[in-house]
C-alpha positions in Angstrom: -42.1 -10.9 -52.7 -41.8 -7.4 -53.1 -41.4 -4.8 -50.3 -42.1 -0.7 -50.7 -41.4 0.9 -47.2 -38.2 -1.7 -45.8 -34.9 0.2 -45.5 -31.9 0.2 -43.9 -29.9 3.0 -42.2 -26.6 3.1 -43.8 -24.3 2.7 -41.7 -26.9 0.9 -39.3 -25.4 -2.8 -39.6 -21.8 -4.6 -38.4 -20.2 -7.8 -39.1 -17.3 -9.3 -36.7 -14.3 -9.9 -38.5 -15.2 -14.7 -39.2 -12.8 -17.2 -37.7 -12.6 -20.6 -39.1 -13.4 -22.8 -36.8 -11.7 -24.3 -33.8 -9.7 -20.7 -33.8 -9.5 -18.0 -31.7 -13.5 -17.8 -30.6 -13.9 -21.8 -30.1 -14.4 -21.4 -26.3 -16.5 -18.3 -26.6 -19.8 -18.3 -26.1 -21.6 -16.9 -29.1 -24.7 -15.2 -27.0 -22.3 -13.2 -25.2 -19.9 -12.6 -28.1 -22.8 -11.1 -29.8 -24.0 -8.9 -27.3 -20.7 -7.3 -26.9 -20.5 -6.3 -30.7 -23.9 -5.5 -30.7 -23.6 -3.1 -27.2 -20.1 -1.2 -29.2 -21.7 -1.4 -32.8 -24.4 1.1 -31.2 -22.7 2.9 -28.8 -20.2 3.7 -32.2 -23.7 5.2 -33.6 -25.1 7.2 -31.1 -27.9 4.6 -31.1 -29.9 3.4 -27.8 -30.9 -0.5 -27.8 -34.1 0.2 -26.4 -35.1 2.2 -29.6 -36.0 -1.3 -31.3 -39.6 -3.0 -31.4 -38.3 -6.2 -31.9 -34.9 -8.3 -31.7 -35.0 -11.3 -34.6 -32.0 -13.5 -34.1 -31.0 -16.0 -36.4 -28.6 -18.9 -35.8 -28.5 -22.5 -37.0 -26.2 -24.4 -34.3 -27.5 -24.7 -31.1 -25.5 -23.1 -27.8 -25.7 -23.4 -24.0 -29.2 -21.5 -23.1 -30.1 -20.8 -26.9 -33.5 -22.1 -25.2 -33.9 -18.5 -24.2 -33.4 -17.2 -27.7 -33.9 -13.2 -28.7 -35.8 -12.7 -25.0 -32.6 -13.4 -24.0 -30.0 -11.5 -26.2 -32.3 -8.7 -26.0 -31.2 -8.7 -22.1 -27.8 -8.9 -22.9 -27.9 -5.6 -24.7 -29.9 -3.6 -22.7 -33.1 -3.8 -24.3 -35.0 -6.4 -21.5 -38.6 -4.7 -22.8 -38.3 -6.0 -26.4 -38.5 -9.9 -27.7 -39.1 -11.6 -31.5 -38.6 -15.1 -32.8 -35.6 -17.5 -33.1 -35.3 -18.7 -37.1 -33.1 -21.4 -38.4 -33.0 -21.8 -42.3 -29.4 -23.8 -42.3 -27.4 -21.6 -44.8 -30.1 -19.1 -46.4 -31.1 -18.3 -42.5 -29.8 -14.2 -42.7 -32.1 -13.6 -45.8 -34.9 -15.7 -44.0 -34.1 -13.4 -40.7 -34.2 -10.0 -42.9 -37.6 -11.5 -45.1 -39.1 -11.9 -41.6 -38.1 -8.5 -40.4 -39.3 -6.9 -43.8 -42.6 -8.3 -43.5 -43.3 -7.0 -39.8 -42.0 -3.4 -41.3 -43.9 -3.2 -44.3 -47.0 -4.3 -42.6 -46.7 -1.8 -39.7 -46.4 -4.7 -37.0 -43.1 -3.2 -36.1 -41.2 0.1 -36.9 -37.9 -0.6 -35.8 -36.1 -4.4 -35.5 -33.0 -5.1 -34.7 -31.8 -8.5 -37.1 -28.8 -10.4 -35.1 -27.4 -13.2 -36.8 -24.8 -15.5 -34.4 -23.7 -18.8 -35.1 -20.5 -20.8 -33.3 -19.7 -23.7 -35.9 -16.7 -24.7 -33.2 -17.3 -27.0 -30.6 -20.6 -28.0 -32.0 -23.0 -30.0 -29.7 -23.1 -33.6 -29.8 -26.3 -34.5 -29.4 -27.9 -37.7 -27.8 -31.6 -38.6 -28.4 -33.3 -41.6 -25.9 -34.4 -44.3 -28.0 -36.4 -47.3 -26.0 -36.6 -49.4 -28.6 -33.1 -49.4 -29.7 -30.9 -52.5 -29.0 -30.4 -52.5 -25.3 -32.1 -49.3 -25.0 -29.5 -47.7 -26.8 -30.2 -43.9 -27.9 -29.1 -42.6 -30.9 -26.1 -40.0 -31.2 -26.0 -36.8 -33.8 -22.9 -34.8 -34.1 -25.2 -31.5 -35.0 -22.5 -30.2 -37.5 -20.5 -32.7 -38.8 -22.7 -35.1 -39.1 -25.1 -33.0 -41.2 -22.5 -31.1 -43.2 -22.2 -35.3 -44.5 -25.8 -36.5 -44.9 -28.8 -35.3 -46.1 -31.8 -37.2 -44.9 -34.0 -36.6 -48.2 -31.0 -36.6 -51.1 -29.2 -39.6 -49.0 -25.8 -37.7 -49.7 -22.8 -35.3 -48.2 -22.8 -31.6 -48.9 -19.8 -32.1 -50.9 -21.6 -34.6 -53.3 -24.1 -31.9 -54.3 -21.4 -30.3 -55.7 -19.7 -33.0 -57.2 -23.4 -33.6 -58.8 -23.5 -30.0 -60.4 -19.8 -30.2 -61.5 -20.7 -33.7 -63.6 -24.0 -32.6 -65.1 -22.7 -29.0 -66.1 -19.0 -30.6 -67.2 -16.9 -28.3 -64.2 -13.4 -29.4 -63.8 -11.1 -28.6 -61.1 -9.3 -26.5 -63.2 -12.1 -24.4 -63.8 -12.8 -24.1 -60.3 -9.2 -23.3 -59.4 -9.1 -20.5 -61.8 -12.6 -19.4 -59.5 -10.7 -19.6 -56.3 -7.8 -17.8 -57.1 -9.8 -15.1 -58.6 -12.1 -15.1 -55.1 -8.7 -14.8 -53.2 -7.5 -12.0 -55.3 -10.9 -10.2 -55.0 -10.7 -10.3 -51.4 -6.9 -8.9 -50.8 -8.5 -5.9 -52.2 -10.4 -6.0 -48.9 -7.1 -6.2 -47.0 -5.4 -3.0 -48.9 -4.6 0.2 -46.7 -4.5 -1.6 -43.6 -8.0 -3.3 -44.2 -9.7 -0.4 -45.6 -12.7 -2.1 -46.8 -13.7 -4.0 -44.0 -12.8 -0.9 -41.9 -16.3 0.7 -42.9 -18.2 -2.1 -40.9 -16.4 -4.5 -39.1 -16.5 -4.6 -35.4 -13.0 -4.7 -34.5 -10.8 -5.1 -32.8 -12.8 -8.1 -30.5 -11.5 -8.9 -26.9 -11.6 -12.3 -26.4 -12.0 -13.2 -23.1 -11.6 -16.3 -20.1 -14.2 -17.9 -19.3 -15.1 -15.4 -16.3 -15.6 -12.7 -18.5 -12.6 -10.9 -16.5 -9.2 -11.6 -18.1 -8.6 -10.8 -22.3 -6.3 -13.7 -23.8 -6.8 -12.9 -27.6 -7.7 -10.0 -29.9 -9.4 -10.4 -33.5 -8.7 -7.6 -35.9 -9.8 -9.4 -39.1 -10.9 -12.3 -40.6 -8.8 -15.2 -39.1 -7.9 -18.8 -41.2 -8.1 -17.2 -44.6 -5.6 -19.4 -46.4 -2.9 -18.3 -48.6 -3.5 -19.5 -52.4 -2.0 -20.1 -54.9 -2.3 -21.7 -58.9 0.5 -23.8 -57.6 -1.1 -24.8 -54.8 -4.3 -25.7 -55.5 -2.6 -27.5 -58.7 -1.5 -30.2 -56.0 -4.4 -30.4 -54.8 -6.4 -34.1 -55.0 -10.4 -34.4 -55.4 -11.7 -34.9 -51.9 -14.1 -38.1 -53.7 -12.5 -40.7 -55.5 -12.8 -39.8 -59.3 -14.7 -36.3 -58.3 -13.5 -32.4 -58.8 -13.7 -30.9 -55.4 -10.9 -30.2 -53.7 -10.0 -28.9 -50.4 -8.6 -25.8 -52.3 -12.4 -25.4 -53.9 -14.5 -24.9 -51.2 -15.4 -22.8 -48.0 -14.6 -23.8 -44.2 -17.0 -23.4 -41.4 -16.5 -20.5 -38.9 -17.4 -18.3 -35.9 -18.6 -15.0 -35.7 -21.9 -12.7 -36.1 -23.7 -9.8 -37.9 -26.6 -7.6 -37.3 -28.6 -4.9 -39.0 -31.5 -2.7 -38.3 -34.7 -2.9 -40.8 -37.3 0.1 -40.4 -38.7 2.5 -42.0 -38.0 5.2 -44.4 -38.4 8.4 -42.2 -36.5 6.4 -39.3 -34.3 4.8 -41.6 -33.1 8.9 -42.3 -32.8 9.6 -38.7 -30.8 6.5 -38.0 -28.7 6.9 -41.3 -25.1 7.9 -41.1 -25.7 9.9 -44.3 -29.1 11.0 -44.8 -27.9 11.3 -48.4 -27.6 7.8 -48.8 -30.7 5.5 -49.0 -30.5 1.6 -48.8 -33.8 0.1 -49.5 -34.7 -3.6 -49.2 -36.7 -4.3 -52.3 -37.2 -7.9 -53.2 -36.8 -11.4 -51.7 -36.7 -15.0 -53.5 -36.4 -18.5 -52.9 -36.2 -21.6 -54.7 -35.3 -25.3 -54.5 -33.1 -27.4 -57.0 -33.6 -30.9 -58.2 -32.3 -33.5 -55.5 -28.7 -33.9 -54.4 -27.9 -30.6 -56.6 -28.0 -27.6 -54.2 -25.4 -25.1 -56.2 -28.2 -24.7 -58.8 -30.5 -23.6 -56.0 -29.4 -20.0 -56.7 -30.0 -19.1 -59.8 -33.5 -19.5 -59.3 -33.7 -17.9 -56.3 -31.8 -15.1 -57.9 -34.2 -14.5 -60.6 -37.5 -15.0 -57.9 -36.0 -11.8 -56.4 -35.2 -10.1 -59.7 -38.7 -10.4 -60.9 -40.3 -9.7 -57.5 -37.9 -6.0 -57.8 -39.3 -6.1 -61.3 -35.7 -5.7 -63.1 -33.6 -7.6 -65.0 -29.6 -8.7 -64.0 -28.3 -6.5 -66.4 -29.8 -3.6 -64.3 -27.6 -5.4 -61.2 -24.9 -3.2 -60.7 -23.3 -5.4 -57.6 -23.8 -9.4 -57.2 -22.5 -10.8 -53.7 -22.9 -14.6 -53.2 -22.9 -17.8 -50.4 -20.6 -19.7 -52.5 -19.5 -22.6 -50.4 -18.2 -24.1 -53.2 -16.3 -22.6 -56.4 -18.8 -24.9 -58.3 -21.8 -22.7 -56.9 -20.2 -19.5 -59.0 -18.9 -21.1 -62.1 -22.9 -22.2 -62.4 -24.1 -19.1 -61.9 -22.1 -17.4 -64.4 -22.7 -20.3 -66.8 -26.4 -20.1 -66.6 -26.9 -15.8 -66.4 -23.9 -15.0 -68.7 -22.7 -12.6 -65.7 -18.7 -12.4 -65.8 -16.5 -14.1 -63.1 -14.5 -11.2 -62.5 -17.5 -9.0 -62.4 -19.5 -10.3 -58.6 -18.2 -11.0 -55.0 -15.7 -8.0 -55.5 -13.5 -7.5 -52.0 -14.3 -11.2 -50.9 -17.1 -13.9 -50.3 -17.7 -16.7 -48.4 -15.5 -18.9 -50.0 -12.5 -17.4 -48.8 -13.9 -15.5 -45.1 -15.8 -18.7 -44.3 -18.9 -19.7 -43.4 -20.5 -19.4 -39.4 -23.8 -20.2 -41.4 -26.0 -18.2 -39.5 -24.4 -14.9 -40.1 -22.9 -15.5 -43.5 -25.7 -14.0 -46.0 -25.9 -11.2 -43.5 -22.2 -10.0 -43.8 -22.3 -10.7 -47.7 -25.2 -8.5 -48.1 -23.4 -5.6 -45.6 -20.8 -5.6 -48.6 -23.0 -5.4 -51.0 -24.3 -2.4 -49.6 -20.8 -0.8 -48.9 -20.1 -1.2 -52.8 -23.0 -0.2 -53.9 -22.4 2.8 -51.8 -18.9 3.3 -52.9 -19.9 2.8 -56.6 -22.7 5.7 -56.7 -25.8 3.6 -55.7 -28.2 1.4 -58.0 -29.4 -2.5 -57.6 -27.2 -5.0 -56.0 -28.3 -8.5 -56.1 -27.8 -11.3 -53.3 -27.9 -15.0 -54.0 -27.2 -18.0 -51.9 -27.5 -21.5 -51.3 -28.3 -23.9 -48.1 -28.8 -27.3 -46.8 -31.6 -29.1 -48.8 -30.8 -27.9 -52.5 -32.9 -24.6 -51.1 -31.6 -21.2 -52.0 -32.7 -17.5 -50.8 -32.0 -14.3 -52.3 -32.1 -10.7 -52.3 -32.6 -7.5 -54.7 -31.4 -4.4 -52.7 -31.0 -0.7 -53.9 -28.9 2.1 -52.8 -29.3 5.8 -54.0 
């Protein structure tokens, strides 16, 4: 699907730095964590939260009160007048929450919504559903992460497997996807140069992290925390996670905490709202597709292409490519099947190295998309991702 009045101010979205999970923002809750950045991310901008028609929030793991949704954040940040809908779409659930948005803006439903993205992969809820006719009476129990993260219902298989699948078919060793990492992990020290310079032009930092009472601060995040240190060495040590597979620890992501957020509107608000007027961001295309059973990394190509022919351009008019990689076997497809060079996508980092809170992660990726894009002199930047299901989502964006 095609859009032709979405934009978004630049400057008029934020990421918080991600935190692998179990870190620094376990005992945090992620409602309130989110309000906070999203109360300083507009105060930073001059912007008032009750400017917004709508608040979409997006997150995948359920919290404490999540019940209560956007109504909810919405009151958190000062905007009680305004509500919108809570969407889940595991993985590809940011470029579900922006296709949502785009569709209420370019249809005049809504001017001005504010897209939140939150997810909190620690401490994730273990869940207990009653069951009368099991033995006893017994209910059954559901880890919500871990124990999807290793079974799909439909394929019959873990998350890991799906790669392992891709990797046989398409003949991916582990050296081929060591050489991806280390060059992902490279990519994203350039992030890191000049004190962080990169992530200094929309990260929300540094975050107080505070006691449970809200009163005392015990930590403060100024980036990305768990990121760790690679090496060829290293991940030459490495052992497949599956007995006679190619994964290893060293070749894929790690789930995290944190959250993103960014305004879609119009053109003429886009330019009030814009920290340069001169600078245009427009939202052009969405796509999605579904791969084969049991083989989600292949999900993305098609997706990517849906949202190149929905823009009505080709990838050699992409200027910038960002993607959900999860695994290094999700990239090495991509460039296998589109001829696009390694070397040339997912410049200043991706989610295989920051990690992945889910909910927020295609949200942050496309943030930096926009920044480079930006930096670089404008043009089409391109989006692609998987999630849970062998589903993808993706997005064609322009900046001028």
């Amino acid at each position: 699907m095609n859009f032709t009045n979405v934009f978004i101010p630049y400057g008029g979205y934020w990421s918080t730095p991600f935190v692998r999970w179990q870190g620094t923002l376990a005992n945090t809750h992620p409602f309130q964590l989110a309000a906070e950045t999203v109360t300083r991310a507009l105060k930073e901008r001059n912007l008032a939260p009750d400017m917004f028609d709508a608040l979409f929030l997006g997150l995948t793991v359920p919290q404490k009160s999540s019940f209560y949704g956007a109504p909810w954040l919405a009151a958190l940040i000062g905007a009680p007048g305004i509500t919108g809908p809570v969407l889940s779409q595991a993985c590809a659930t940011s470029a579900r929450v922006l296709a949502s948005s785009a569709f209420e803006v370019e249809t005049g439903a809504n001017n001005a919504i504010l897209a939140v993205t939150l997810d909190r992969c620690s401490n994730g809820p273990h869940l207990y559903y009653p069951n009368p006719s099991g033995p006893g009476g017994t209910g059954d129990a559901e880890n919500w992460l871990w124990d999807n993260f290793n079974f799909d219902p439909f394929a019959k298989n873990a998350m890991i497997q799906t790669a392992e699948n891709v990797a046989r078919e398409c003949g991916i060793t582990t050296e081929q996807q060591n050489e991806m990492m280390l060059l992902r992990y490279t990519q994203y020290q350039d992030a890191l140069k000049d004190d962080g310079w990169f992530h200094k032009r929309y990260l929300v930092t540094p975050l107080q992290v505070k006691d449970p009472s809200g009163r005392k601060v015990i930590a403060t995040v100024k980036d990305d925390e768990g990121v760790f240190p690679t090496t060829k060495e290293g991940l030459a040590r490495l052992k497949p996670v599956l007995p006679e597979g190619t994964v290893t620890y060293g070749g894929q992501t790690y789930p995290a905490d944190g959250n993103a957020a960014m305004i879609v509107t119009t053109r003429e608000k886009a330019k009030t709202l814009s920290r340069d007027p001169k600078i245009e961001v427009q939202l052009i295309a969405v796509g999605s597709a579904r791969a084969k059973k049991g083989y989600m990394a292949q999900a993305v190509v098609p997706a990517a292409y849906n949202a190149l022919d929905g823009a009505g351009i080709k990838i050699g008019d992409v200027r910038a490519i960002k993607t959900h990689n999860p695994f290094a076997v999700n990239d090495i497809y991509f460039c296998q099947q589109t001829g696009v060079k390694p070397e040339a996508m997912n410049h200043f980092g991706s989610s295989l190295i920051f990690g992945h809170p889910q909910g927020p992660t295609g949200m942050r990726l496309i943030v930096e998309l926009i920044e480079e894009l930006a930096m670089g002199g404008g043009g089409y930047g391109l989006f692609t991702g998987c999630a849970a299901g062998d589903s993808a989502m993706a997005w064609v964006v322009k900046v001028q």
